[in-house]
Structure formats: C-alpha cells, structure tokens
C-alpha positions in Angstrom: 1.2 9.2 28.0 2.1 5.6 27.4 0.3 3.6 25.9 -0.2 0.2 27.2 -1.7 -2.1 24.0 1.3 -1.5 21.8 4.9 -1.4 20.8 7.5 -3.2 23.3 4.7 -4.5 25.2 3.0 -6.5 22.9 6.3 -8.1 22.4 6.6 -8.9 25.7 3.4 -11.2 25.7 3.0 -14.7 24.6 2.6 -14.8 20.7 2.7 -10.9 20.9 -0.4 -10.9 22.5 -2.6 -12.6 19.4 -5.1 -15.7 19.6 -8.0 -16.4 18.8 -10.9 -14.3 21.0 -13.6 -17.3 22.8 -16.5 -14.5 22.5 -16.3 -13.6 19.0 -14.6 -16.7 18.0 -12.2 -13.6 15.5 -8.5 -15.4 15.1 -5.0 -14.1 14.8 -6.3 -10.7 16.9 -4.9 -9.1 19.7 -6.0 -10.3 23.1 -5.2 -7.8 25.9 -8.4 -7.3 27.5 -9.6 -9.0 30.6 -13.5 -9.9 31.0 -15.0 -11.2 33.9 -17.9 -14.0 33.8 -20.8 -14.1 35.2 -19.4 -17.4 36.9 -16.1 -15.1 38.1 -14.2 -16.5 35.9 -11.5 -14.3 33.8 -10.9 -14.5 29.7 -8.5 -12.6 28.0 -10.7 -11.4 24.9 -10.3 -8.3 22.1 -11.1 -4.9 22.1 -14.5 -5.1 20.6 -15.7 -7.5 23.2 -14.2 -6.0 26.2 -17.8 -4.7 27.5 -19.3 -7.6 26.3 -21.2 -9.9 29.0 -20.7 -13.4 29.1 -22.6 -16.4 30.5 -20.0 -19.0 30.0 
C-alpha cells in the first residue's frame, strides 16, 4: 500500500509540503490535510487538526 504523506510526494509539493498550520498556529510542519469551514471554505492544515472544526 502506498502511502500518500511521504517520500517522493512530499517532494513534489511546494516547500515539501511544510508551513505554518492557521488552526494551531505550529510552524515548519507538514501541511497535507484539507479542512473544510463552516463558511465552505478549504485550508490545508496538519495532521493533528485534521478533524478539527473551524469557524473562520
């Protein structure tokens, strides 16, 4: 099974897939998760906010 959040992929990404998360405000982590708003708008955050809800 491949896995999708690593190796050649990453490199792929802008800046390897790293910034700085706008839910948890963490920097230099990968981003690679999408997250829908309550306003329908999408965020690419990390993978400890991924379930996260978000009134933004």
């Amino acid at each position: 099974m491949s896995k999708n959040h690593r190796g050649k992929a990453l490199s792929k990404l802008p800046s390897r897939g790293r910034g700085t998360c706008p839910v948890c405000k963490t920097k230099r982590i990968k981003l690679l998760y999408t997250l829908l708003t309550e306003n329908g708008t999408k965020l690419t955050v990390c993978k400890r906010c991924q379930h996260k809800t978000v009134s933004v």
